[in-house]
C-alpha positions in Angstrom: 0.3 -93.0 -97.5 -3.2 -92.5 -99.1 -4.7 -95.0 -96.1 -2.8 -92.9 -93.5 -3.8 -89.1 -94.2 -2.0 -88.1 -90.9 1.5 -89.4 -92.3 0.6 -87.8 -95.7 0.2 -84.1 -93.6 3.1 -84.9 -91.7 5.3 -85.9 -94.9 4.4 -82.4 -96.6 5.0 -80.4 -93.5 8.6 -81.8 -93.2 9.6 -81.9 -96.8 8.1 -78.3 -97.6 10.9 -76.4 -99.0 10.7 -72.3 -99.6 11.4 -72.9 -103.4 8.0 -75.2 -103.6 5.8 -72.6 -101.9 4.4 -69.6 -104.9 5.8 -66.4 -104.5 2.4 -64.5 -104.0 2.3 -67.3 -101.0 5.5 -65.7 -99.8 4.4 -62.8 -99.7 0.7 -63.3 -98.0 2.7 -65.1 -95.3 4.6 -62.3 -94.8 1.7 -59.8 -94.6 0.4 -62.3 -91.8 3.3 -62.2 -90.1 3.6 -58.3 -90.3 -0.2 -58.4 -89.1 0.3 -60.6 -86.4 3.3 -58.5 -84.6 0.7 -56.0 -84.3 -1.3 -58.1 -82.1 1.5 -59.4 -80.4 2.4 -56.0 -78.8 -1.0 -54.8 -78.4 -0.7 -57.7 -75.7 0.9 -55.5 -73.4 -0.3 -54.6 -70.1 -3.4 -57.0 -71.0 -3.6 -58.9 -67.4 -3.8 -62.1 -68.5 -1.2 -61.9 -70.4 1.3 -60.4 -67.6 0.0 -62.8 -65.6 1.3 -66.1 -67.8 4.6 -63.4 -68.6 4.9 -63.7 -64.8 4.4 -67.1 -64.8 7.0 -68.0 -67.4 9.9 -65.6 -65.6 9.6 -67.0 -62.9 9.2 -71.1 -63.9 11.6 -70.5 -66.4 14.1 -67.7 -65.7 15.1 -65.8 -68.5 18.7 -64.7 -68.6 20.0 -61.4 -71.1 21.6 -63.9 -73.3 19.0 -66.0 -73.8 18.2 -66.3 -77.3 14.1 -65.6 -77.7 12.4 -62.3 -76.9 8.8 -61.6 -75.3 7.8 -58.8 -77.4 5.4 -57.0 -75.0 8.4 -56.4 -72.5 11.8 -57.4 -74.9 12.9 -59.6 -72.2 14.7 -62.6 -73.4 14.2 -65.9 -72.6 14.0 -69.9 -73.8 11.9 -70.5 -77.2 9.3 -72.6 -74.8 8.4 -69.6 -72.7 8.9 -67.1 -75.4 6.2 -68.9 -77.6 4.1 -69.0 -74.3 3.6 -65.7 -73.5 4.0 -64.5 -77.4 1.7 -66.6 -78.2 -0.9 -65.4 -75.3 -0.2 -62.0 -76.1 -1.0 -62.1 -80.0 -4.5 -63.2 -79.2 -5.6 -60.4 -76.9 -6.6 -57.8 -78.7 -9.2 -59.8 -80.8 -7.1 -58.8 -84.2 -5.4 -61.5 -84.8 -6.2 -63.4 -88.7 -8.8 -66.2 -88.6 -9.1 -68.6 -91.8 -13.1 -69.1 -92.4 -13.3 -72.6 -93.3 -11.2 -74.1 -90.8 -13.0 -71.1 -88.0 -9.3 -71.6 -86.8 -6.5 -68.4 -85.8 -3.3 -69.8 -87.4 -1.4 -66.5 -86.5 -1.4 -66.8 -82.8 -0.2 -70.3 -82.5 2.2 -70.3 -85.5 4.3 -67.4 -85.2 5.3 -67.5 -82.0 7.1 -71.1 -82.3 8.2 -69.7 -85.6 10.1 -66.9 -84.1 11.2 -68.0 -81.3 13.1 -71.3 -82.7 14.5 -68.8 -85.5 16.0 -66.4 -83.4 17.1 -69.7 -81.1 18.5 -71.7 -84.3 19.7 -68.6 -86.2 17.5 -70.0 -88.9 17.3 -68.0 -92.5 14.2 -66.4 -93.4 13.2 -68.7 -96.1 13.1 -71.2 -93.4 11.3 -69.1 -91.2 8.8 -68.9 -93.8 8.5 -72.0 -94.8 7.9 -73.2 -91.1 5.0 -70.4 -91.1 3.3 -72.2 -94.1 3.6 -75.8 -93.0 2.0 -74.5 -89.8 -0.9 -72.7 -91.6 -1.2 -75.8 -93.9 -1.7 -78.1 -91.3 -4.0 -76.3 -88.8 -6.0 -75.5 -91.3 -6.7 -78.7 -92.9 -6.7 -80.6 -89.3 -10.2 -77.9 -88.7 -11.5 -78.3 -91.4 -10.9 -82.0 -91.2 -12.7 -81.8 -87.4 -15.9 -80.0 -89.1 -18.6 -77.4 -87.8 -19.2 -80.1 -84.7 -15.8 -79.6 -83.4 -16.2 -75.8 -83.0 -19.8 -75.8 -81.0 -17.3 -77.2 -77.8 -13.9 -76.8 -78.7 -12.3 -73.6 -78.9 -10.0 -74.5 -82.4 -7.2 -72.7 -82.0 -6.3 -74.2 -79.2 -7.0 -77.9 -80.0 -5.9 -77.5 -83.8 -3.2 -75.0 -82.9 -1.2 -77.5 -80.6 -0.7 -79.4 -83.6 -0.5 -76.6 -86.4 2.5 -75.2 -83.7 4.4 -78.8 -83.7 4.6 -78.6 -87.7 5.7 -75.2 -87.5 8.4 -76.3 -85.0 9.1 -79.7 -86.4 9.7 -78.0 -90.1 12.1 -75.5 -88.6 14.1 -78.4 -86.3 14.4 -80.5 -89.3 12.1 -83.5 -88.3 12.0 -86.6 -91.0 8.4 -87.8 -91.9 8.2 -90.3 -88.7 9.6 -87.4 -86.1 7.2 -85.2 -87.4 4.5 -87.6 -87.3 5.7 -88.5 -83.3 5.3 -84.7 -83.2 1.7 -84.7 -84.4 0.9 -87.3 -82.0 2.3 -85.5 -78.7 0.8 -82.7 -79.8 -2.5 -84.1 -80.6 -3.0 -85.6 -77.5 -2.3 -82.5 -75.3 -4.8 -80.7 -77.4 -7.4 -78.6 -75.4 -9.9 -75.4 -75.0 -13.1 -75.4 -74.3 -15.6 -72.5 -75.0 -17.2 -72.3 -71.3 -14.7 -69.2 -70.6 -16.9 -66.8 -72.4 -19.6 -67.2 -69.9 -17.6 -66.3 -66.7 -15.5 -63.8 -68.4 -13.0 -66.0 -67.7 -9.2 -65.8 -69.4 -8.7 -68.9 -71.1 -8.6 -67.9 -74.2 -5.1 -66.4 -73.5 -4.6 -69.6 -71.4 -5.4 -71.8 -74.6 -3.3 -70.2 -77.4 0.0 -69.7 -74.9 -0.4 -74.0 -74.3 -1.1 -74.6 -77.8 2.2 -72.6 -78.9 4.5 -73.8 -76.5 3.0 -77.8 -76.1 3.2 -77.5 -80.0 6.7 -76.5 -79.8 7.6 -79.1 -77.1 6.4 -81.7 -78.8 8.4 -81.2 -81.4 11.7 -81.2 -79.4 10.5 -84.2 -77.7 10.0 -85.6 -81.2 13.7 -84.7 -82.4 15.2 -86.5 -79.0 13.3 -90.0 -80.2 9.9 -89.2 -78.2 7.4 -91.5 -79.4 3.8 -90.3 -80.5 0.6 -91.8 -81.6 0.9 -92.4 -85.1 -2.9 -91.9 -86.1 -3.3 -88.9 -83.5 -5.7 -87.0 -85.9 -7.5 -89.6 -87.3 -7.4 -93.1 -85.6 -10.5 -94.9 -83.3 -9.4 -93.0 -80.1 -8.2 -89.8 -81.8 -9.0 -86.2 -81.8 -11.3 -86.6 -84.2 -13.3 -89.7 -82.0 -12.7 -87.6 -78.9 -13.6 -84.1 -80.5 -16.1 -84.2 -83.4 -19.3 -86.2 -85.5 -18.6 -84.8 -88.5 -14.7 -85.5 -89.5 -14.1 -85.3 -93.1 -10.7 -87.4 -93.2 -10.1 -86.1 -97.0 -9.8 -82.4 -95.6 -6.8 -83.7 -93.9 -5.0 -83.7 -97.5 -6.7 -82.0 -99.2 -4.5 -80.4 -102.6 -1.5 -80.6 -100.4 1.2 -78.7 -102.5 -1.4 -77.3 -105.3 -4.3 -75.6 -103.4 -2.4 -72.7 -100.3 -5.1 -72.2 -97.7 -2.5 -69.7 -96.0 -3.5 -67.5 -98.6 -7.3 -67.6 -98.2 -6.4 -66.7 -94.5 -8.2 -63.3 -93.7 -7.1 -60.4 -92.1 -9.5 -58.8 -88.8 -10.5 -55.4 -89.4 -12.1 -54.9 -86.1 -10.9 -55.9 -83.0 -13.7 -58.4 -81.8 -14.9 -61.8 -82.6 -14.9 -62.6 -86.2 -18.4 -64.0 -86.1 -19.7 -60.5 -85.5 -17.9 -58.6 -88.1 -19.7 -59.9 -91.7 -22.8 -57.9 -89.4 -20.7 -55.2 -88.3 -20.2 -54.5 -91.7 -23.5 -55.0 -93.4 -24.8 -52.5 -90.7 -22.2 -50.0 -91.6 -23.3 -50.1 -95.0 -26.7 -49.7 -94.6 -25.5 -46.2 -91.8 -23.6 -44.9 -94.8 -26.3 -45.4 -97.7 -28.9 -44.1 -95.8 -27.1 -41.6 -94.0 -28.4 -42.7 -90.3 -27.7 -41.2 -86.9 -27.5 -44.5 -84.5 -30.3 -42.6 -82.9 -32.5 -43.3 -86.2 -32.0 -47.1 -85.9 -35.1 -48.5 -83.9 -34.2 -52.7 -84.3 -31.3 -54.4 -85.6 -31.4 -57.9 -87.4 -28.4 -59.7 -87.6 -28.7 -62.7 -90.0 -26.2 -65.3 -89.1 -24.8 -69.0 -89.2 -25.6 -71.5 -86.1 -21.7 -71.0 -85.2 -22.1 -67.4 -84.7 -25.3 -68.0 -82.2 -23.3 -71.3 -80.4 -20.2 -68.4 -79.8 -22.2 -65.2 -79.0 -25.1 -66.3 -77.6 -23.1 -66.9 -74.7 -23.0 -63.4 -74.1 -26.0 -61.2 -72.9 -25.1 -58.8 -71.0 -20.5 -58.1 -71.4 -19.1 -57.4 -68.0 -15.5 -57.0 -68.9 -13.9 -55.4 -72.8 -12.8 -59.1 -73.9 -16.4 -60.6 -73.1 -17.7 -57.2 -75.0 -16.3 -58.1 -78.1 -18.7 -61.4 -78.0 -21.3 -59.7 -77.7 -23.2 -58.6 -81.3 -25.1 -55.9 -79.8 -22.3 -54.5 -78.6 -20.3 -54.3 -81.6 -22.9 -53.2 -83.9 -23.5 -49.9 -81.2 -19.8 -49.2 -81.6 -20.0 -49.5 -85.3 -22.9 -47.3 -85.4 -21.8 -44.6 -83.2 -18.1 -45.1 -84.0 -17.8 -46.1 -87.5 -15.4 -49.1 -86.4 -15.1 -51.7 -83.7 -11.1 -51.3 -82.7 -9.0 -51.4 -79.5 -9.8 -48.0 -78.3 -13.5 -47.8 -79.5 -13.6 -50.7 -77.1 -11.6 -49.4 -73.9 -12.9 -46.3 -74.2 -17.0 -47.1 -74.3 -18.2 -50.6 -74.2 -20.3 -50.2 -71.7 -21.6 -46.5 -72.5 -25.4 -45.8 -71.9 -25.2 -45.4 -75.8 -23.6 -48.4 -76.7 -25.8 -50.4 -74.1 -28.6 -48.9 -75.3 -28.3 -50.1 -78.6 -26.8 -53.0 -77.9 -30.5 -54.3 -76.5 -31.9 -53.1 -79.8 -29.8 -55.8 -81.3 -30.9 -59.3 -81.8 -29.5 -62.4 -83.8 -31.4 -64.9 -86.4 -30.4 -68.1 -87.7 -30.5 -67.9 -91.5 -30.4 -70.5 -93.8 -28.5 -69.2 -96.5 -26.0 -67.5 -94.3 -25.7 -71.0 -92.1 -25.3 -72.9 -95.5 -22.5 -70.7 -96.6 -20.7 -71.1 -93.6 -18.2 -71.7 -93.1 -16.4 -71.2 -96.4 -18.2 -67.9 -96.3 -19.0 -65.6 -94.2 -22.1 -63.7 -95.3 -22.9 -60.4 -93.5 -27.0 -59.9 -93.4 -29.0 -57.0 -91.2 -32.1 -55.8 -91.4 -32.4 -52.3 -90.1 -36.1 -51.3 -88.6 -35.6 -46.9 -88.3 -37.7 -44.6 -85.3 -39.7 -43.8 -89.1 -41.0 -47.2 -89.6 -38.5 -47.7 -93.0 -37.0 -51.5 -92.9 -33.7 -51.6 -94.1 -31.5 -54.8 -95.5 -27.6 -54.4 -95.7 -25.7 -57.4 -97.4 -22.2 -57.6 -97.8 -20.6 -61.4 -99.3 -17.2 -60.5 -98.0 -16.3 -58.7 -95.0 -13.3 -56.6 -94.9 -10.0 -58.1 -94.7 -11.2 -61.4 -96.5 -8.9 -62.2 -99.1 -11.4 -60.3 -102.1 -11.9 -57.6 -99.9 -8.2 -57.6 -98.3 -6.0 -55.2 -96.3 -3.4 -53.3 -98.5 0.4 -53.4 -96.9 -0.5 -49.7 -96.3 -3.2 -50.7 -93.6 -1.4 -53.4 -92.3 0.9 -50.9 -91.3 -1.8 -48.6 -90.0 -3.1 -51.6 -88.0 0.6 -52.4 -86.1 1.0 -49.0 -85.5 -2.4 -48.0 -83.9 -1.9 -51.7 -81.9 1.3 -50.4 -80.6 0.3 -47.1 -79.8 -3.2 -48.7 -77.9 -0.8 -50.8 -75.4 2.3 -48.7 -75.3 4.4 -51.5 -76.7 6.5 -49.6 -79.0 6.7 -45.6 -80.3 5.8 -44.6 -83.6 9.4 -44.0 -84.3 10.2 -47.7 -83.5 7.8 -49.1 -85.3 8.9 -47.6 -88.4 12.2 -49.6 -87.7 10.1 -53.2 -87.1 8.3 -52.7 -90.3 11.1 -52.1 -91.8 12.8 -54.9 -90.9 9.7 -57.3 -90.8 8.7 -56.6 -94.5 12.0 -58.1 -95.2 11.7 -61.1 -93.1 11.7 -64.0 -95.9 15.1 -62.4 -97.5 17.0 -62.5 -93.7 19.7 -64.7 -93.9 19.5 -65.3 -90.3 16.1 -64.4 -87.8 17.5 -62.1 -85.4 16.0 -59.8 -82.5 12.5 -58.3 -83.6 13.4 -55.0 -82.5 17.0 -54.5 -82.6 17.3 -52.5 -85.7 18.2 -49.0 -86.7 16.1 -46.5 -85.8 16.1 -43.6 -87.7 13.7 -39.9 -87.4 
């Protein structure tokens, strides 16, 4: 299998049992999956969101003893549409985790199928959570795998994510090595996103992650009924990686499979906007704080970055809508500044303030050389502050928050899904306290039931 790295990925993701995976492992999975129902419900009332929700009631029904629920509505419906519109939902709100070297948002595509053919198959929480990892394990290494190349075009998550959501699905249905591998190959070739979106405002990016869930999840069914797929889907001379990048690395692809976890170098996002803008968000907070600045002090702003980040945001000049805003640098450095933090309500509430725009133009990004080299194992945060009384200030920070040495505690995690549900009206205070109950126990369930059925108590 060392000449046919896709088989070797498929293998692993098959075979992984719970008992193999580290317990810290357990547990960082289930911190992403705590952190990822908060960006699930803070899907709610987002209109691209209710608009695929709208599509999958009425393409595919959705009866009250159907097995999967939608969690921004608790409608039930088929595991297919349920990972659909979960998945659309979970990557709304801009929180959702992001793993730097990949540049790739496991969360959104993973969880979804995870849940959804748990609560379907009545499957145990060790086998939800192994599912989880084989999913993380796989997207990961298939971006890194696609390289720096793939990312200037491709939106990841939803090329890698199609197949990162058929290993999550094919682990949980019990594929062998060769229906997993069939699996990879369906998914492989339905793999798509492209980055043009974020100059119209458009709403693909809700589009991308819902396809990449459920296409992920169908391929894997498909693969479990004797569905053929191509066998070198990743890898081989018409592949994703022919079609899709000119810099594959096919040795990423298997990497330390079973010895190194990338699920737990997976970062948390602190503030609800691109992750490309937040090592810069933070390196400008620093500098506010140690100098004690008013955002009226600041005359220029430097933001030091990689190529990636200027290929994403550049995009973005002048935000027209809350989803473009949080592409836009200038934009969140001005909430940063006047607000302290970049989150959901920061951005509702003010994007497009006279303050905000104003500093927003005062903004500007630069390639850096050390930052770009870094990238994208790490995410370096650089600024250089010119004040109204001609002082240049620099702000560094090596590891933004929620980057696995600068993580979020279970505490903020916590914070995060309540302050998410709160922001879209998803769920009350009082029944969140029940989900987080429940959700912190997920790996001991023996059997995945309703997210929200659970006792409630004052």
């Amino acid at each position: 299998m060392t000449d046919h790295p896709s088989l070797t990925l498929a293998t692993f993701a098959a075979q992984l049992d719970f008992d193999a995976i580290p317990t810290a492992v357990v547990e960082r999975t289930v911190n992403l999956y705590v952190d990822w129902l908060g960006s699930a419900l803070a899907g709610k009332g987002a209109r691209p969101v209710e608009t695929i929700a709208r599509f999958a009631r009425q393409a595919g029904g959705g009866l009250p003893d159907d097995p999967c629920e939608i969690l921004i509505n608790r409608s039930r419906t088929t595991p297919y549409f349920a990972a659909m519109v979960n998945g659309a939902a979970s990557h709304f709100a801009e929180q959702d985790d992001v793993h730097n070297g990949s540049v790739f948002h496991p969360a959104t595509v993973v969880f979804p199928v995870a849940l959804a053919l748990a609560q379907a198959n009545r499957a145990s929480g060790r086998d939800f959570i192994a599912a989880a990892v084989a999913g993380y394990e796989v997207g990961i290494r298939i971006g890194e795998f696609l390289g720096r190349s793939h990312y200037k075009v491709f939106h990841t998550t939803g090329t890698v994510g199609t197949v990162a959501a058929a290993a999550t699905a094919g682990r949980l249905l019990g594929l062998t090595p060769t229906e997993m591998l069939d699996a990879f190959g369906s998914a492989g070739t339905q793999a798509s996103g492209l980055w043009e979106f974020l100059r119209d405002a458009a709403d693909s990016k809700q589009l991308h992650t819902a396809m990449a869930a459920a296409n992920g999840l169908m391929s894997a069914q498909l693969a479990a009924d004797g569905f053929k797929g191509a066998t070198h889907i990743l890898e081989g001379a018409q592949g994703m990686a022919a079609g899709m990048s000119s810099d594959a690395d096919p040795t990423r692809l298997v990497d330390r499979l079973g010895s190194r976890w990338a699920v737990a170098e997976t970062s948390f996002k602190y503030h609800a906007a691109c992750r490309h803008t937040h090592p810069a968000a933070d390196a400008l907070l620093a500098v506010i704080q140690q100098h004690r600045l008013a955002p009226r002090d600041v005359a220029k702003v430097t933001a030091h970055v990689h190529q990636g980040a200027i290929d994403v945001l550049g995009a973005v000049v002048t935000p027209r809508t809350v989803h473009q805003a949080k592409f836009n640098m200038g934009t969140v450095l001005g909430l940063v500044a006047y607000h302290g933090y970049a989150g959901v309500s920061e951005f509702e509430q003010g994007f497009d303030d006279d303050a905000i725009a104003a500093f927003r133009d005062k903004v500007e990004m630069a390639f850096d050389a050390e930052v770009d080299s870094a990238y994208p194992a790490r995410w370096i945060g650089k600024v250089t502050v010119l004040t109204r009384d001609g002082q240049t200030l620099h702000g560094r920070v090596d590891e933004p928050k929620g980057d696995p040495g600068n993580t979020l505690s279970r505490d903020e995690i916590e914070s995060k899904l309540r302050r998410l549900a709160a922001f879209s009206g998803a769920a009350s205070d009082e029944e969140a306290s029940g989900l987080l109950g429940t959700a912190w126990r997920v790996a001991s369930q023996a059997r995945i039931g309703s997210v929200f059925d659970v006792e409630v108590t004052a």
